[in-house]
N, C-alpha and C positions, 0 to 999 in steps of 0.2 A: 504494500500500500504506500500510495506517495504521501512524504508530510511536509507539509508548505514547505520549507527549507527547498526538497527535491526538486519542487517546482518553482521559483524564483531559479535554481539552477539551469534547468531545463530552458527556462528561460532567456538568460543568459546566454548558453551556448545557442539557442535558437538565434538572437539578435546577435552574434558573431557571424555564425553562419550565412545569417543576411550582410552583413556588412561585404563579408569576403566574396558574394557572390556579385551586389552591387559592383565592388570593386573588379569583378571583371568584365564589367561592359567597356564600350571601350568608343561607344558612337552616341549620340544624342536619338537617335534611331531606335539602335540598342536598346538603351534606358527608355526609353518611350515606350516598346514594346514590353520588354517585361512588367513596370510600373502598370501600363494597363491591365496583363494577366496577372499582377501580385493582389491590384485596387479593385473596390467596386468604380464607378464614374464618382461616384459623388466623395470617395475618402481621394482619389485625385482633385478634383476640383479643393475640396479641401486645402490641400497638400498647394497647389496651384495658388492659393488666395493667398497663403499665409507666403508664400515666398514672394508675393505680390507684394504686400504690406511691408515685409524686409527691407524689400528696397525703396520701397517707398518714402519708410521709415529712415533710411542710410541717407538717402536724399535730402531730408530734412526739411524740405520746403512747406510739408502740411502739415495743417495740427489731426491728432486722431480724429477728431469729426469728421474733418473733409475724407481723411483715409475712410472708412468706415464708410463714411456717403460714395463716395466714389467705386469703389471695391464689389463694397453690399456684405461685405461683412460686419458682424456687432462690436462694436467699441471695446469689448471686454474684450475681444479676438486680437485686436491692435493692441491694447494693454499687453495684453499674453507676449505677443511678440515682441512688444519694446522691452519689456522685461526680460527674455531671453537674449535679446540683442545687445543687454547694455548691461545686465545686471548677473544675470546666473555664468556663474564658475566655465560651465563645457563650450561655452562663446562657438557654437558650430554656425551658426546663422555669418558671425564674423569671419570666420575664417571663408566659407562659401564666397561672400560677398567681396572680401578681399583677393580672394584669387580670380574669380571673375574679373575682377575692375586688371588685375595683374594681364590677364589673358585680350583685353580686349585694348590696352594699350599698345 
């Protein structure tokens, strides 16, 4: 029988295993294709919105209302993300956004 412990592990190596497979795409194509057979439409779109709001957010020129108005996602969403962007420890959204801007200079 599994005791939560097992499962947090499982979990774990589940979301490595995702990583490592991620990491072998290797085309924007690629990743599009599997992201569809990974997502339903709507945890993409999801997924879609909030990296919308990232750079929106990076940009700096709106306040979260217009984001929010603009987007159509809820104000708490933009919250969520500024907070990941600017304040929690794993700064992934920064690091994305910073290699993109790297990539496209």
């Amino acid at each position: 029988m599994n005791r939560p412990d097992d499962v947090r592990t499982d979990t774990a190596d589940d979301a490595g295993a995702l990583c490592r497979a991620l990491l072998t795409l290797r085309t924007e194509d690629e990743m599009r294709r599997f992201l569809r057979d990974l997502t339903t439409p709507g945890e993409m779109q999801a997924l879609a919105e909030r990296w919308r709001v990232a750079r929106m957010l990076d940009e700096g020129a709106k306040s979260y209302r217009d984001i929010s108005a603009e987007t159509g996602v809820s104000t708490t969403t933009v919250t969520r993300v500024a907070r990941f962007l600017t304040q929690e420890d794993h700064q992934g959204y920064r690091l994305v956004l910073d290699r993109t801007r790297e990539t496209q200079a």
